[in-house]
C-alpha positions in Angstrom: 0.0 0.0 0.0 3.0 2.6 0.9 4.6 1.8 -2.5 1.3 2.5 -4.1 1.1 6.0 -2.9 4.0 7.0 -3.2 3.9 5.8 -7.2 0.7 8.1 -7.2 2.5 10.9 -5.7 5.3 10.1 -8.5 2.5 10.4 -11.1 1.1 13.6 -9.8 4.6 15.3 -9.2 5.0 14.1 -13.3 1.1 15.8 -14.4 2.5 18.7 -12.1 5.6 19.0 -14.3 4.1 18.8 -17.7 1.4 21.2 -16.8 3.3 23.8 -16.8 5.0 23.2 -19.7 1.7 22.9 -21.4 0.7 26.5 -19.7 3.6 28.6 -20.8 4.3 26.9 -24.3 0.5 27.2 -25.2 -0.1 29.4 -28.2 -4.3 30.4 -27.5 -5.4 31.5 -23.9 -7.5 28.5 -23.6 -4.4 26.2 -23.7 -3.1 28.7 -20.7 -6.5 27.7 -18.9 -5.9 23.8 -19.5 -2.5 24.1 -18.4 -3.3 25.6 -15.4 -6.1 24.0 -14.5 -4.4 20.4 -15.0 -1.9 22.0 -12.2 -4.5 22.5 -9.9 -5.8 19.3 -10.1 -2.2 17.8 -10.0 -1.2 19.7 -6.7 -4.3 19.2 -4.8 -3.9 15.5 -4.2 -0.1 16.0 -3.2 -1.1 18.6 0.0 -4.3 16.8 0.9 -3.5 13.8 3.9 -7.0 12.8 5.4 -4.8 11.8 9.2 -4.3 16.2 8.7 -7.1 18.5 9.2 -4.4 21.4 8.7 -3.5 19.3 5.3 -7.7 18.6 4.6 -8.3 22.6 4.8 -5.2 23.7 2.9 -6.2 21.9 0.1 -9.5 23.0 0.0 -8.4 26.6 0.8 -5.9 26.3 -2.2 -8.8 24.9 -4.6 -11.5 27.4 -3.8 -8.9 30.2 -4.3 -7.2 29.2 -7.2 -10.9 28.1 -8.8 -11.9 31.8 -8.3 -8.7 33.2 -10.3 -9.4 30.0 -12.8 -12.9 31.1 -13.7 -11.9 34.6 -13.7 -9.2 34.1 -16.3 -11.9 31.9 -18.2 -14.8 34.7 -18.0 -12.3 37.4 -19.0 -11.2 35.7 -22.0 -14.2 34.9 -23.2 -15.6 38.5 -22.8 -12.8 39.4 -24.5 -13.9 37.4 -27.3 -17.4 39.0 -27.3 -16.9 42.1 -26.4 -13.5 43.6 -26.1 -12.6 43.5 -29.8 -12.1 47.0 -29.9 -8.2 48.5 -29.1 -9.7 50.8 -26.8 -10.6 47.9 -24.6 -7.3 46.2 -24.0 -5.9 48.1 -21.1 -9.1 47.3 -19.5 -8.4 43.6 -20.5 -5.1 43.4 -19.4 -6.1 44.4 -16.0 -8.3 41.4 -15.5 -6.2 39.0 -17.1 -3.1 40.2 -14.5 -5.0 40.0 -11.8 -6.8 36.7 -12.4 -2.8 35.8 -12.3 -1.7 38.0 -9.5 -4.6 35.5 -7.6 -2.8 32.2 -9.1 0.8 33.4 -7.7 -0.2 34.4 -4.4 0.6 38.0 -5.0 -0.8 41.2 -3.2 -3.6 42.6 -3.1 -4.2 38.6 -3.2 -2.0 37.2 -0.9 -4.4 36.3 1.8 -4.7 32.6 1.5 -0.5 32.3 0.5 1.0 32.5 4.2 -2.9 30.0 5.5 -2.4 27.4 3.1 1.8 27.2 3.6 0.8 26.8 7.3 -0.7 23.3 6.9 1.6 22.4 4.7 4.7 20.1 4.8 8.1 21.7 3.7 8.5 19.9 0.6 5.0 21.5 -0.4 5.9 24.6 0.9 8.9 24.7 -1.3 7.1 23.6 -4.7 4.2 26.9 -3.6 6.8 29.2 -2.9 8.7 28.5 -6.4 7.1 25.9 -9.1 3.6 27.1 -8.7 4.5 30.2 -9.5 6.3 30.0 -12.5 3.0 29.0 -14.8 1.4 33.2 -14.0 4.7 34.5 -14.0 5.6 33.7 -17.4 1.9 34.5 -18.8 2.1 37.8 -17.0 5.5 38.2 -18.7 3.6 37.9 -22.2 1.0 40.3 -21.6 1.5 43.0 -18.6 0.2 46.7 -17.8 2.9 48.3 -16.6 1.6 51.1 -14.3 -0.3 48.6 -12.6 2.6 45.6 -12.6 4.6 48.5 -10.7 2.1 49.4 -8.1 1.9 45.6 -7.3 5.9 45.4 -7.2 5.8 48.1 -4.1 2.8 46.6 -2.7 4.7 43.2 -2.5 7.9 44.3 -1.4 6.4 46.4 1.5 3.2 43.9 2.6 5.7 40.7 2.4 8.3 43.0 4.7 5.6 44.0 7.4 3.8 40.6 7.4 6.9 38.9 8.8 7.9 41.0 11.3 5.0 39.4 14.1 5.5 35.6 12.6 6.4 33.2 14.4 5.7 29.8 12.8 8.5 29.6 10.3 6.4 28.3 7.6 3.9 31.4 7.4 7.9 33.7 7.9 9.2 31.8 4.7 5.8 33.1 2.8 5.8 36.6 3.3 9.7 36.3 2.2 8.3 34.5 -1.0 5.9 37.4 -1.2 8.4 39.6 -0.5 11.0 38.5 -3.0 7.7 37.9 -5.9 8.0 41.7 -5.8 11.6 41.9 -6.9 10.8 38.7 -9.1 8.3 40.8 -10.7 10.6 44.1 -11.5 12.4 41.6 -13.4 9.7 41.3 -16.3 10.4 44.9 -16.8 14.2 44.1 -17.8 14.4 41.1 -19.5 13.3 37.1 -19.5 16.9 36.0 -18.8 17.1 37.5 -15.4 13.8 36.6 -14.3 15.0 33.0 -14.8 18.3 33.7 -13.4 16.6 35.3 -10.5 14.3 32.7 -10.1 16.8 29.4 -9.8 18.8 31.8 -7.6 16.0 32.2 -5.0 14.8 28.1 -5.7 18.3 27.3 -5.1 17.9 29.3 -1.8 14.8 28.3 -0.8 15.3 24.9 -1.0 18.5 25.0 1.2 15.9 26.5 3.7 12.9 23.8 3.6 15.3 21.2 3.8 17.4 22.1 6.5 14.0 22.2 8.3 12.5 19.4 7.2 15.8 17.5 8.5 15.5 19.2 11.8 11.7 19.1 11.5 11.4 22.5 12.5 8.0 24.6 12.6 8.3 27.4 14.7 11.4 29.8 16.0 10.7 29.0 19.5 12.1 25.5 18.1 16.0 27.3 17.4 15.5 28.6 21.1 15.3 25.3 22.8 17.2 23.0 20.4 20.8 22.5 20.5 22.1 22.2 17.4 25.2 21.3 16.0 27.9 24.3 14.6 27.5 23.4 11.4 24.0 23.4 11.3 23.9 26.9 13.0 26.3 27.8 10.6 24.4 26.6 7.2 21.1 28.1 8.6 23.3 31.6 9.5 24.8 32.0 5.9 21.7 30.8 4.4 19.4 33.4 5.8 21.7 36.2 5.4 21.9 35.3 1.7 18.3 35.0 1.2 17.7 38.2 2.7 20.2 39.5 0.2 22.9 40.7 2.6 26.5 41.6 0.5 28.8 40.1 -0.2 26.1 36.4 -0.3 25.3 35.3 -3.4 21.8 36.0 -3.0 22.9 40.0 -3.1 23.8 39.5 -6.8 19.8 39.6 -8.6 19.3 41.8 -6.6 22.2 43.9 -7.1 21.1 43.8 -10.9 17.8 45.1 -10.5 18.8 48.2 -8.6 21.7 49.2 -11.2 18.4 49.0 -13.6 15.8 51.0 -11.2 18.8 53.8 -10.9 20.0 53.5 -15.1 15.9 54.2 -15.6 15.3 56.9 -13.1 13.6 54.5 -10.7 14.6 56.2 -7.4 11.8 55.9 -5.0 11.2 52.2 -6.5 15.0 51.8 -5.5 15.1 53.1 -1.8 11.4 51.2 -1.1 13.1 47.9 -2.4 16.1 48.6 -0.4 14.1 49.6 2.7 12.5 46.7 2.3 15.0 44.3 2.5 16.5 46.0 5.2 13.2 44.9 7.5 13.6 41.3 5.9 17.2 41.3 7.0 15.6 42.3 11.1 13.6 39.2 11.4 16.0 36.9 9.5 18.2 37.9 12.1 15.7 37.6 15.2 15.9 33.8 13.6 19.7 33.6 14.4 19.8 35.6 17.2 17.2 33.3 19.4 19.6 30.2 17.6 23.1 31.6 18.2 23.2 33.7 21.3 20.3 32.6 23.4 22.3 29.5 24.9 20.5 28.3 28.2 21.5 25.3 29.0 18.7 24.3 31.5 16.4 24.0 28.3 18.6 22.2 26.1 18.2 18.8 27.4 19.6 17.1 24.2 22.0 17.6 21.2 21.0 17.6 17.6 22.9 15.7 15.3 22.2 14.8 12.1 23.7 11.7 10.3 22.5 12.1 7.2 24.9 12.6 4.2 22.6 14.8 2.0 22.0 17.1 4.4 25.7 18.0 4.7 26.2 17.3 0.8 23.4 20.6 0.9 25.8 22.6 3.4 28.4 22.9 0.9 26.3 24.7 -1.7 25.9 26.9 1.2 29.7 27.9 1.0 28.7 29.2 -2.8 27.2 31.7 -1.1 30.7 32.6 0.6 32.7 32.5 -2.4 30.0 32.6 -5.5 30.0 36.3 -4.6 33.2 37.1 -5.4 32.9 34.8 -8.6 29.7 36.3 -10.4 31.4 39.7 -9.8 33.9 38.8 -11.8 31.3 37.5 -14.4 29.4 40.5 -14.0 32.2 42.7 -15.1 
């Protein structure tokens, strides 16, 4: 029976792949439906686990939400097809085809149900939410955007993922507003070119997945966790760099997109963009570093009854991609120049 789910998870995790191939390689806006509606219906059975209420009411949050932006997207296509054949009409259009996929993404003004459904989650859900569910919207939104309005939503990200963090304490909700958060600087990317929204996109995957495996290894929830544990160096060490560098402290490789997209907001005259982005990750960097501050320097020993270890060779195989973070710094500058 266990080998039997987990060859149906294999089979989802396979329909979840190809549907979003089928999404952003689709030539008609119906095929851009299909796609994403064979990804719903793909995910849904990989977060559902009937011995979980939180599990049983994630899913069915995530389906009610994403079958609102679903029909949306459907209905506006269709009354485009009717009635919007006019030029004068397609601002209008665009509008309510972005935010049909602003809904999809988890971006603000529609971020409510993001940081809900993340909490009943497991982390290796989290992780494909915060990064492979997204990439379906963004690359539609990338084909046909307003701008005025794709920049209002870039500050609203940046500044609602900052705030929401700052009174999280369940890790999984913390990592969501940072995935809201960094959305924002994902989406000033579609403003410069494809390339670096892909390059920008493996860079925070590569980062985010550091994260939801180092806590699913130390099966970590909640900060209050970091406080009573006593974890190895090395772990404390991994967890250190890695925040830092997806908080995009210099000279972490996680600084670099980010370092691009600011050169480009100042080349184009972008300067309140700029110092909102900047202040903005300046408030991500505070709680990042409320994280390591409860694991590195609040040492009672009274409440650390045991040692964490772990023995498990992929886990330190993953702490040295954290060292790229040390040195891949230095070498993309380099690369950059």
């Amino acid at each position: 029976m266990h080998l039997f789910n987990n060859s149906n998870k294999m089979f989802f995790y396979f329909i979840l792949f190809f549907s979003t191939l089928i999404s952003i390689s689709s030539n008609s806006w119906f095929g851009c439906w299909i796609g994403l509606e064979i990804n719903l219906l793909s995910f849904i059975p990989l977060i559902s686990n009937s011995n979980n209420l939180l599990s049983s009411e994630a899913s069915l949050k995530y389906f009610l939400t994403q079958s609102i932006a679903s029909i949306n997207f459907l209905f506006f296509i269709i009354f485009k097809m009717i009635f919007f054949k006019n030029f004068e009409f397609n601002n209008l259009f665009s509008l309510m085809i972005n935010s049909s996929l602003y809904m999809k993404m988890g971006s603000v003004p529609f971020h409510f149900w993001f940081p809900n459904i993340t909490e009943g989650l497991s982390w290796l859900n989290c992780f494909i939410l915060m990064t492979w569910q997204k990439i379906s919207p963004m690359i539609l939104l990338s084909y046909y955007f307003n701008k005025n309005f794709l920049i209002i939503i870039m500050i609203l990200n940046t500044i609602i993922g900052a705030i929401g963090g700052l009174n999280q304490t369940s890790l999984r909700k913390l990592m969501a507003f940072s995935s809201i958060n960094n959305l924002g600087w994902m989406l000033s990317t579609i403003l410069i070119s494809e390339n670096l929204l892909m390059f920008y996109f493996l860079m925070y995957s590569f980062l985010i997945s550091i994260m939801c495996f180092s806590f699913f290894m130390l099966n970590l929830y909640y900060i209050n966790q970091l406080f009573i544990f006593n974890l190895n160096s090395m772990i404390k060490l991994s967890l250190f760099i890695n925040f830092l560098s997806l908080g995009g402290l210099p000279p972490f490789i996680g600084f670099f997109p980010k370092w691009i997209i600011i050169n480009f907001l100042i080349l184009n005259k972008m300067f309140f963009m700029t110092l909102i982005f900047i202040m903005t990750s300046l408030i991500m960097l505070i709680f990042y570093i409320r994280i390591i501050y409860s694991n590195f320097l609040l040492n009672y020993f009274k409440l650390k009854w045991f040692k964490t270890n772990i023995n498990n060779h992929m886990f330190y195989f993953i702490n040295l991609f954290s060292l790229i973070s040390l040195l891949g710094m230095i070498f993309s500058t380099f690369f950059f120049f």
